[in-house]
C-alpha positions as CSV (number, residue, x, y, z in Angstrom):
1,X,135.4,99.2,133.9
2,X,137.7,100.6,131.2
3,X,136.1,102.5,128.8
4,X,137.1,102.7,124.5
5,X,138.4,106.3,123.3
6,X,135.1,106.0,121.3
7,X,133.2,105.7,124.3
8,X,135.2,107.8,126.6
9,X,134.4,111.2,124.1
10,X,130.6,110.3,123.6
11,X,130.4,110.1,127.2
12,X,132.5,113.3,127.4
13,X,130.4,114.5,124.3
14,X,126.7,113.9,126.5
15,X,128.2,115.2,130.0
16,X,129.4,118.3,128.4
17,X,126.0,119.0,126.5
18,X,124.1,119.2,130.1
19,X,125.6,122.3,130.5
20,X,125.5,123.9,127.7
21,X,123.2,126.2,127.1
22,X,121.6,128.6,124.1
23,X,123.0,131.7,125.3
24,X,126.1,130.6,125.4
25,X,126.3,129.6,121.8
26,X,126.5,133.6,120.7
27,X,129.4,132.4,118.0
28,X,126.8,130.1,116.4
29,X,124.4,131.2,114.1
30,X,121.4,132.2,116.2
31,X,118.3,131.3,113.9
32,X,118.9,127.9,114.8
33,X,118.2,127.7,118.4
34,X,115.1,125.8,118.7
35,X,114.7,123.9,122.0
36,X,111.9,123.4,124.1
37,X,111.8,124.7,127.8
38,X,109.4,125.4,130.5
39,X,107.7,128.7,131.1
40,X,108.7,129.6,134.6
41,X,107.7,133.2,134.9
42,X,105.9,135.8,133.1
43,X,107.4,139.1,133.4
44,X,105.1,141.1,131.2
45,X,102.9,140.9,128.2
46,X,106.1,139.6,126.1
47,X,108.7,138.9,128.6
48,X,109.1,135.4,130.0
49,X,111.8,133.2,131.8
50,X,111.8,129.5,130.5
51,X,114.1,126.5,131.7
52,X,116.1,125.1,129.6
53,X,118.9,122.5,131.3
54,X,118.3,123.7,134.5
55,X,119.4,127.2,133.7
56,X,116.8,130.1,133.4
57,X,116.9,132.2,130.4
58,X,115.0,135.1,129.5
59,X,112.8,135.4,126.5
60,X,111.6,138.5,125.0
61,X,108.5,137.8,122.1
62,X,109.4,138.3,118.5
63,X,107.4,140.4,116.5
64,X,105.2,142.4,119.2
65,X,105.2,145.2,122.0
66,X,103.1,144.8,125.1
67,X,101.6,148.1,127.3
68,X,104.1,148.5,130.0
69,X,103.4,146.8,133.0
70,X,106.5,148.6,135.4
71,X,104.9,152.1,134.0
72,X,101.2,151.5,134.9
73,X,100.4,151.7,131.4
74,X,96.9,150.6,130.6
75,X,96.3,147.1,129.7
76,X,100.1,146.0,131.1
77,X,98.5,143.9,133.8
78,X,96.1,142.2,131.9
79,X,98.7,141.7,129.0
80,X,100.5,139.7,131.8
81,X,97.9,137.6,132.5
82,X,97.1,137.1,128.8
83,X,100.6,135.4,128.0
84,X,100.4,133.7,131.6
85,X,97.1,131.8,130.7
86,X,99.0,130.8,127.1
87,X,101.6,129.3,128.3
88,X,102.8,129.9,131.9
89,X,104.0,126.3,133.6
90,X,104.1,125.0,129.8
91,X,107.0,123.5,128.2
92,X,107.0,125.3,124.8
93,X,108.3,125.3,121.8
94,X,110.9,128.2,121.8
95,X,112.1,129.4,118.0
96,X,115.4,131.6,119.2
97,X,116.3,134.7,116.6
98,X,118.7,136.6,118.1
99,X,120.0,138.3,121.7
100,X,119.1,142.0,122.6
101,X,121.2,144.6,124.3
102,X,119.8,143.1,127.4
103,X,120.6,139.6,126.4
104,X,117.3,138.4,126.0
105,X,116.7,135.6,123.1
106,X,113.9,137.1,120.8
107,X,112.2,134.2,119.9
108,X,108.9,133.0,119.0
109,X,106.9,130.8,121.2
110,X,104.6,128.1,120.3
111,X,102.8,126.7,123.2
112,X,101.1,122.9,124.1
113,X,98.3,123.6,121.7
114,X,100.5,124.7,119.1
115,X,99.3,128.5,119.1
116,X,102.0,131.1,117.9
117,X,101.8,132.6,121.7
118,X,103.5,136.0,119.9
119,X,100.7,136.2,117.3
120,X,98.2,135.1,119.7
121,X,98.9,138.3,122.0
122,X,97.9,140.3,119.1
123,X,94.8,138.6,118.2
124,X,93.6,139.0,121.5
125,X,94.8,142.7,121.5
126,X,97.0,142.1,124.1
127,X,99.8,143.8,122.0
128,X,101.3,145.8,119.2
129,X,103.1,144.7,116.1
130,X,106.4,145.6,116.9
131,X,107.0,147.5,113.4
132,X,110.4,148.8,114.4
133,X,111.7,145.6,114.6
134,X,109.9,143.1,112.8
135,X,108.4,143.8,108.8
136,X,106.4,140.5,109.0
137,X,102.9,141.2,107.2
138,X,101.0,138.2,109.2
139,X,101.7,139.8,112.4
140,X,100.6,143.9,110.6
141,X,98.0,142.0,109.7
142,X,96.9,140.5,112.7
143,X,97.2,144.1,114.1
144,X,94.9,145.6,111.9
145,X,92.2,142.9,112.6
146,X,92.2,143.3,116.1
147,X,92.0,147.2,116.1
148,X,89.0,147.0,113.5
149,X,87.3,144.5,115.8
150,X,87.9,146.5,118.8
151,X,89.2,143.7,120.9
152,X,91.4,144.3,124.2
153,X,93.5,147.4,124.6
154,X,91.5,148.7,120.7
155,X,88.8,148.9,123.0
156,X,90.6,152.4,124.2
157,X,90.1,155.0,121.8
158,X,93.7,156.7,122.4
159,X,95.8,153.4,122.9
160,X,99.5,154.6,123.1
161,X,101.8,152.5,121.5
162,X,104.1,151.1,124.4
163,X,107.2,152.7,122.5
164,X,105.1,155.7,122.9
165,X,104.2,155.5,126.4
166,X,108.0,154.8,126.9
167,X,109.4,157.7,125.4
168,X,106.4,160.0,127.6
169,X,107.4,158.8,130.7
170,X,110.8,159.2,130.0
171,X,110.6,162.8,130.0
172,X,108.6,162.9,132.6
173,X,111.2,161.1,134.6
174,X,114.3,163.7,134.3
């Protein structure tokens, strides 16, 4: 079978995009990764690894910080679980921003029943608004609602702020 130049590149064109994937697009303008992959593991409250193309890739939630899981920080198990039951074994909707220092996509999820899984995690008071990082007034907002109603961790009446926790058990550490 002998194939046309035309047909030869699209051919080349669709093989080549298999193995292409968003992380290694870092010369390409990053708000425009939008994709959808499946949640294959949740490694805290705002950490999870999808599947995109058969390649893994690491996600870390726009917009929010989770209690720390690794440092026994209260609520970092049940944080976990909370973005497990949103969206673990899903295929999501992933919204890519930019890559951290640890080359994580930040992103913002939206899961199967279309729920913003970042915003979500506050309004279940699963999480902080990630101030430092993110000026967005919906998710300050969102913040404040679930500390006035006491849900999850605003249950606590001296809920550290993970960054908080972080920089305390740093010391501790040396």
């Amino acid at each position: 079978m002998r194939l046309g130049k035309v047909s030869l590149l699209l051919l080349l064109l669709t093989l080549q995009s298999c193995f292409i994937r968003p992380a290694d697009h870092k010369d390409i303008n990053d708000s425009n990764l939008v994709f959808t992959a499946k949640v294959i593991r949740i490694l805290d409250g705002d950490t999870m690894e999808v599947l995109y193309r058969h390649q893994p890739i690491k996600i870390r939630l726009a917009h929010i910080d989770c209690p720390e899981k690794s440092k026994s920080q209260p609520y970092g198990n049940k944080a976990k679980k909370a973005l497990s039951d949103l969206c673990f074994g899903q295929v999501v909707n992933v919204q890519g921003q930019k890559y951290d220092r640890y080359k994580r996509l930040i992103a913002v999820v939206i899961n199967h029943n279309k729920q913003v899984v970042n915003q979500e995690m506050i309004k279940r008071g699963m999480a902080w608004h990630f101030k430092k990082y993110s000026s967005d007034p919906l998710y300050a907002q969102l913040e404040i609602t679930a500390s006035k109603n006491k849900i999850g961790l605003w249950q606590e009446a001296g809920a550290v702020a993970p960054w908080e926790w972080r920089e305390t058990k740093h010391h501790f550490t040396k």
